[in-house]
C-alpha positions as CSV (number, residue, x, y, z in Angstrom):
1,X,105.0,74.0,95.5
2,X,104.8,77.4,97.2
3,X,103.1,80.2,95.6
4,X,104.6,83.3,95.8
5,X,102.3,86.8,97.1
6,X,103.6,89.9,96.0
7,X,103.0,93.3,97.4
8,X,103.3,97.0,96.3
9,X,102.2,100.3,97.8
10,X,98.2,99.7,96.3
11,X,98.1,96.0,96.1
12,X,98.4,92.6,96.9
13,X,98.8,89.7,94.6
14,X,97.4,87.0,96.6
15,X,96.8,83.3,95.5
16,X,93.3,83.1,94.3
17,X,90.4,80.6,96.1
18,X,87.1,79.4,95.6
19,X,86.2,82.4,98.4
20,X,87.4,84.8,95.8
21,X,84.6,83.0,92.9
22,X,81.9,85.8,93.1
23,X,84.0,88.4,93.3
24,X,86.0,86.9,90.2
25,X,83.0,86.1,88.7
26,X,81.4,89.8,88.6
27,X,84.7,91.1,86.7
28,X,84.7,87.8,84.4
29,X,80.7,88.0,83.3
30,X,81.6,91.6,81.6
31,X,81.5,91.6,77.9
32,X,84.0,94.4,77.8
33,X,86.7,92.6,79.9
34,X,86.4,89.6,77.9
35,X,86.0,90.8,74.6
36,X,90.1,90.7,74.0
37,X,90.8,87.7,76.3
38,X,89.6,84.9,73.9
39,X,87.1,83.7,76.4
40,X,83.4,83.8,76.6
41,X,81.8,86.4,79.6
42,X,81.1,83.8,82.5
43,X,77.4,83.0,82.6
44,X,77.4,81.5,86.2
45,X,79.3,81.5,89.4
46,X,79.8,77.6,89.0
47,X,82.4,79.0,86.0
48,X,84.4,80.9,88.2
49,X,85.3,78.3,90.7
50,X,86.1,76.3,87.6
51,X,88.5,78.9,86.3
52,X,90.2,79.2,89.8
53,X,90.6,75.3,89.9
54,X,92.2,75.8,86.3
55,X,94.3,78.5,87.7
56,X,95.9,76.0,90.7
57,X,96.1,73.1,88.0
58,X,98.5,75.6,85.6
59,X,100.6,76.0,88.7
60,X,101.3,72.8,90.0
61,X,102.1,71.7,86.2
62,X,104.2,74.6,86.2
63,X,102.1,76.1,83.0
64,X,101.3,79.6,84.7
65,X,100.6,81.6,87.6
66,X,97.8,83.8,88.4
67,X,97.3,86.3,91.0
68,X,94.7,88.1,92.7
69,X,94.5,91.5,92.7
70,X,93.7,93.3,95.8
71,X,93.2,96.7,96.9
72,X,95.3,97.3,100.0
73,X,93.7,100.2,101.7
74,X,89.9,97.9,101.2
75,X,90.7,94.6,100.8
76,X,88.4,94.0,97.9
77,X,89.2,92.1,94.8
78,X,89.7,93.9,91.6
79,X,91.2,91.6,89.3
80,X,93.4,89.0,88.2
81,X,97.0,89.1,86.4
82,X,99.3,86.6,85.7
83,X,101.8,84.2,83.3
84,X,100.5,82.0,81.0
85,X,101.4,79.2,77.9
86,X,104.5,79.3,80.6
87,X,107.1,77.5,78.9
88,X,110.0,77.1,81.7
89,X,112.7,75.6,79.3
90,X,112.2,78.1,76.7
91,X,112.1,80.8,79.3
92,X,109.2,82.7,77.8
93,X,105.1,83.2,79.1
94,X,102.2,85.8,78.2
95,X,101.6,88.1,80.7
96,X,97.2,88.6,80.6
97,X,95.2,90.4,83.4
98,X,91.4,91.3,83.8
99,X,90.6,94.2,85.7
100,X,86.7,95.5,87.0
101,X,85.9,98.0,84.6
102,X,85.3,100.3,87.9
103,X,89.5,100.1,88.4
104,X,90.3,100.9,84.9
């Protein structure tokens, strides 16, 4: 299955690897980004790479898609957004992101 990047005039929406599980963690260990996602702050790095192998697992199922955010002009990763509870036959998904508080 090929994932699809996507590009605008700021950012990149890359596909998002275990290199990307610090960075990912920092954003996801922030009581105020996770305090409306349903999920508990990350506690340890170890949680992040888990999350990103979820992430790859809900698109080979075809469940969702995540991307990595990316700030073009640095390079540095700023979030995450994405489809989720992806239901292809009934041709609906929820759209959730979490973005470092500092990009807000």
């Amino acid at each position: 299955m090929w994932f699809k990047e996507l590009e605008t005039e700021r950012l990149n929406l890359i596909e998002i690897g275990h290199h990307h599980a610090e960075s990912l963690f920092e954003i996801l260990s922030k009581d105020e980004v996770t305090k409306y996602d349903g999920i508990e702050s990350l506690t340890l790095v170890e949680d992040a790479r888990r999350l990103i192998d979820s992430f790859k697992s809900a698109y080979i199922n075809k469940r969702g898609m995540r991307w990595g955010v990316i700030l073009k002009d640095s390079g540095k990763f700023i979030g995450t957004v994405g489809l989720h509870q992806l239901s292809l036959a009934n041709k609906r998904a929820e759209i959730g992101y979490e973005i470092h508080p500092e990009y807000w």
